[in-house]
C-alpha positions in Angstrom: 0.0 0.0 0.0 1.6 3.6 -1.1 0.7 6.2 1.9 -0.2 9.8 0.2 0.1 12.9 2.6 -2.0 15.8 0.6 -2.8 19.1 1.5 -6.3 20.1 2.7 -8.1 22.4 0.4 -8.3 22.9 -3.3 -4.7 21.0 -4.1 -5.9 18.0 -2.4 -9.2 18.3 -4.7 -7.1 18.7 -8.1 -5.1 15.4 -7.1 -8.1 13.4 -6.0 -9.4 14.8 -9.4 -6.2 13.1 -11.2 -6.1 9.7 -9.6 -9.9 9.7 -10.3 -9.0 9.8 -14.0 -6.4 8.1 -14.1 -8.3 5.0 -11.6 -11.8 5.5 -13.2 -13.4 5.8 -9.4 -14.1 8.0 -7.1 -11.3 9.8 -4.7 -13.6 10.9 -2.0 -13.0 12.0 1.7 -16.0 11.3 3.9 -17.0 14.6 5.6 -14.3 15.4 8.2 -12.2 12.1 8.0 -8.5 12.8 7.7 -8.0 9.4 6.1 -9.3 7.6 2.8 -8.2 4.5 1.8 -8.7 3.3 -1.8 -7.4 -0.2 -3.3 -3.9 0.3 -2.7 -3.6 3.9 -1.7 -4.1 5.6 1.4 -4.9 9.3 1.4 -3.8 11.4 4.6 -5.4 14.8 4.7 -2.9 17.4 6.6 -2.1 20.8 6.7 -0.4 21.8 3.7 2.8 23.1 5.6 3.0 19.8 7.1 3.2 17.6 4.5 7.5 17.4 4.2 7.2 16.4 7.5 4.7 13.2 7.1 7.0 12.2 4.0 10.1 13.0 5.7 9.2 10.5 8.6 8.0 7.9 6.2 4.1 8.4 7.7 3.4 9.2 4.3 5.8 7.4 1.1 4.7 10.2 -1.1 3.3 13.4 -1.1 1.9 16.6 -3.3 3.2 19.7 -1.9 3.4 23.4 -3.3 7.3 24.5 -4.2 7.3 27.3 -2.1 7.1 24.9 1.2 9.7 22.5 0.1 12.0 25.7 -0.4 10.9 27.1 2.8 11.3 23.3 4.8 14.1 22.5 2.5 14.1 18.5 3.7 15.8 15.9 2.2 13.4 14.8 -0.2 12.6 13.5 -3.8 10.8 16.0 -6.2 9.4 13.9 -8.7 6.8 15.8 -10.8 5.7 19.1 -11.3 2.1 18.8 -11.5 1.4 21.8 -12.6 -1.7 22.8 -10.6 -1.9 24.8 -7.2 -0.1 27.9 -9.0 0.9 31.1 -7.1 4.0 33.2 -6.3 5.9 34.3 -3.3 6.3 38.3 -4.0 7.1 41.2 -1.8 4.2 43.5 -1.1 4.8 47.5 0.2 2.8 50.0 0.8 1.4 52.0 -2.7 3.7 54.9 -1.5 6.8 53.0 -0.5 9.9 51.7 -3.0 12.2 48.6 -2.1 15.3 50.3 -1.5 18.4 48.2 -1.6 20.7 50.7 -0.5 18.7 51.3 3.0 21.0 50.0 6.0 18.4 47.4 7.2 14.7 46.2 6.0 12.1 44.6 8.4 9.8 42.0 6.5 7.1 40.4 7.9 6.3 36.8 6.7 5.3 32.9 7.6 8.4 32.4 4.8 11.5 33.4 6.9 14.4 30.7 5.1 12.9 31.8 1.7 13.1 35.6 3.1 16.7 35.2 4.3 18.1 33.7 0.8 16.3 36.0 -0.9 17.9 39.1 0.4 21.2 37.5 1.2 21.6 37.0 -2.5 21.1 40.5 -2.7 23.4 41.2 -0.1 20.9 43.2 2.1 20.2 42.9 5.7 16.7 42.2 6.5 15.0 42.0 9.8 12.7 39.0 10.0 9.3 38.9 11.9 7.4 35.8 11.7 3.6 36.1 11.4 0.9 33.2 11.0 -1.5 35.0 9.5 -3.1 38.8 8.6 0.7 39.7 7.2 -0.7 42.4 4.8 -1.7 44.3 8.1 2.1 44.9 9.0 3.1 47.9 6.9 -0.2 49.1 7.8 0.4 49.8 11.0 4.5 49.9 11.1 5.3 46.6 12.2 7.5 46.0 8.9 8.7 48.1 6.0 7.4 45.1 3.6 5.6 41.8 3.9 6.9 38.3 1.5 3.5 35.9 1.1 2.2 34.0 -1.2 -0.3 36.0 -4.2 -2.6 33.7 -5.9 -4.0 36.9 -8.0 -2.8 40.2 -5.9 -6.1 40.9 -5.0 -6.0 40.6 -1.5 -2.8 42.6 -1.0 -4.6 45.2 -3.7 -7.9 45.1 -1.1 -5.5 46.0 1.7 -3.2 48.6 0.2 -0.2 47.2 -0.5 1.4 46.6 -4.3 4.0 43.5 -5.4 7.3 45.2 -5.9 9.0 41.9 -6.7 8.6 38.1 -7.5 10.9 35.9 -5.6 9.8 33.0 -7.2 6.7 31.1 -8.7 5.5 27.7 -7.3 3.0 24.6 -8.5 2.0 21.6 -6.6 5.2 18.6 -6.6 4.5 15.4 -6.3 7.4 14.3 -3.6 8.6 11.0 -2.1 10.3 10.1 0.8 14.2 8.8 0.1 13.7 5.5 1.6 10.1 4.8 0.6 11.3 5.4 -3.0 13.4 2.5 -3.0 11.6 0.2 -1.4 8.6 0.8 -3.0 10.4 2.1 -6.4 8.0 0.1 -8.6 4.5 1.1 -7.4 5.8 5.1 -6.9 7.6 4.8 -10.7 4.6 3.4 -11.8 1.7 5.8 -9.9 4.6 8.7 -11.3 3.8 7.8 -15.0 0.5 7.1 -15.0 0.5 11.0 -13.5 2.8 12.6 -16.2 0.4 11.2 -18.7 -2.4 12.6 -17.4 -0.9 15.8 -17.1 
């Protein structure tokens, strides 16, 4: 049996949605069970930030996880596929009035994204204050708590809504199909083969 750790929400959905075609039968959780088993899968519903870590430990062999939270986790995992759905980027949003100035001594961002933060100003050789929020990071310029916020923009409107413009991409992210290092080699035939019967569907 191959364990599969996806992410709650409309990823989860899109990759039900594939296995459906691919299986010809329904992929569907019950209402509010974290755990569908089908043939020889077993679907584990978790939080989508979660997911390295139930692949990592082997609770899951593979998983389907958004790029920007393997870069942030940055585990020791196998990326198989790009699957192309779950699309967004990780920008940096200001204030309408304010510019990103590199030259300024020292930048505070506010962000869930802190390692993705880090690189991405180290490779611009800034120093950058970190704050790590949960949630609500758009209200931080607002109020002064950080000169800029890094999140995750789907369409912009939300950071539009409150105020704030994307002044820079750091990178654009899909959903990955991901395996755990072990898992894929004891169970290289059945992840190999579930991994082309995907690409082809895609």
């Amino acid at each position: 049996m191959l364990t599969v750790a996806l992410p709650k929400g409309r990823i989860a959905e899109e990759t039900l949605e594939i296995f459906e075609k691919i299986f010809e039968k329904p992929f569907i959780f019950d209402d509010r069970k974290l755990i569908l088993e089908v043939d020889e899968f077993r679907f584990l519903l978790v939080r989508n930030q979660d997911v390295p870590a139930y692949v990592l430990h082997q609770a899951a062999d593979i998983g389907v996880v958004g790029l920007d939270v393997l870069e942030e986790k940055n585990e020791d995992l196998v990326r198989l596929l790009d699957l192309g759905i779950g699309k967004c980027k990780v920008c940096i949003g200001m204030k309408e009035e304010d510019e990103l100035d590199y030259s300024s001594p020292e930048i505070t961002i506010a962000t869930k994204m802190t390692n993705i933060t880090q690189k991405y100003f180290a490779k611009k050789a800034m120093a950058v204050e970190v704050i790590k929020l949960y949630g609500s990071i758009e209200l931080a310029p607002l109020v002064g708590l950080a000169d800029a916020v890094v999140d995750i923009v789907e369409t912009g409107t939300t950071m539009k809504q409150n105020g704030l413009k994307i002044v820079e991409t750091i990178m654009e992210s899909s959903a990955y199909l991901i395996a755990n290092k072990n898992s894929f080699i004891e169970k290289k035939k059945e992840i190999i083969t579930l991994y082309r019967k995907i690409q082809k569907q895609i």
